[in-house]
N, C-alpha and C positions, 0 to 999 in steps of 0.2 A: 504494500500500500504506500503511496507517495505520500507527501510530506501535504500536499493540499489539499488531498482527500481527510487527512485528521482535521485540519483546520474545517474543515468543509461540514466534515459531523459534529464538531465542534458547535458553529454556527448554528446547524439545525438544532442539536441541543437547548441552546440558549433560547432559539425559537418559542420553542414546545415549554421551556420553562418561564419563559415570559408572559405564555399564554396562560399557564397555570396559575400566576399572581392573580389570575379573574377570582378566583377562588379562596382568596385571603380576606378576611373579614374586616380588619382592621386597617381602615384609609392609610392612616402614615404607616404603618408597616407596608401594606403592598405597594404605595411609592417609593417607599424607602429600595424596597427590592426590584420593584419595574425599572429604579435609577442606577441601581449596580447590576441588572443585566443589561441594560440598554449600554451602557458604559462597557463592558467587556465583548456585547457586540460589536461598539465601533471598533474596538483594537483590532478583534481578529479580524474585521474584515479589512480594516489599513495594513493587518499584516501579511494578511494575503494578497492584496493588493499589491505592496511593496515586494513579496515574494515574488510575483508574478512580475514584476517589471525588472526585477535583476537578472531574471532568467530570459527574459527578452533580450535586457542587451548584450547577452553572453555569457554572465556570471551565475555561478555556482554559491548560492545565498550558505550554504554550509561551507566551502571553504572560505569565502570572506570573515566567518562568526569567527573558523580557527585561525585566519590569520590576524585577526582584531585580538585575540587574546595573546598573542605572540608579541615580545616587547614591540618598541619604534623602534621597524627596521623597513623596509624598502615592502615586502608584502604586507603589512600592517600600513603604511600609508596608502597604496594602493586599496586597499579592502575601505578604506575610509572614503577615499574618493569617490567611490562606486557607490559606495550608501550615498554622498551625499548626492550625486548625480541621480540617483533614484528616486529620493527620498525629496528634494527641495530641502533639507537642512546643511548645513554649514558641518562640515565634520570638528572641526575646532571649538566653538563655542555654541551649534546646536541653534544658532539663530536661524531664520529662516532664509533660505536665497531665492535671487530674483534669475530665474531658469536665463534670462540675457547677458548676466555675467557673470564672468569666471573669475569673481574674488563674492570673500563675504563684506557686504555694507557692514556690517556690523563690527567685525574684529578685524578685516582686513586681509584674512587668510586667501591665499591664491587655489585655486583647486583647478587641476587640470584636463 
């Protein structure tokens, strides 16, 4: 089974249990929990998303994770770049970039 088929049951999971807050008597409890499934619906589906677009542009989303944990070295930069070219974030400081240029507004970091 691929790695976006678990995300994918996942998702349906979360579905079927968001559905079942119908069924919770207590107003602020079942917003409380309609808010922390809806909330973990958006990740997995941004990170299925983002999974899905590093595998578009070539990259292997498990070996960037291993090279991201490997000190700064030449493949841990690289693995950064890739997220942030996927992602719209800055690898440096996580600020948002602007897909038109190739530095962050923010911190000034070059990304290639």
């Amino acid at each position: 089974m691929s790695e976006s088929a678990s995300v994918d049951e996942f998702i349906r999971h979360m579905q079927a249990e968001l559905d079942a807050c119908e069924d919770i008597v207590d107003k602020v409890e079942r917003e409380k929990r309609q808010w922390q499934i809806e909330s973990s619906l958006l990740m997995a589906i941004e990170f299925s998303d983002r999974f899905k677009e590093l595998a578009k542009l070539g990259q292997n989303p498990i070996k960037i994770v291993e090279a991201l944990k490997m000190q700064d070295g030449g493949d841990s930069k690289i693995a950064k770049q890739v997220i942030a070219m996927a992602s719209g974030m800055c690898p440096s400081c996580g600020a948002p970039m602007d897909s038109d240029l190739s530095f962050c507004p923010s911190c000034g970091d070059y990304v290639e």
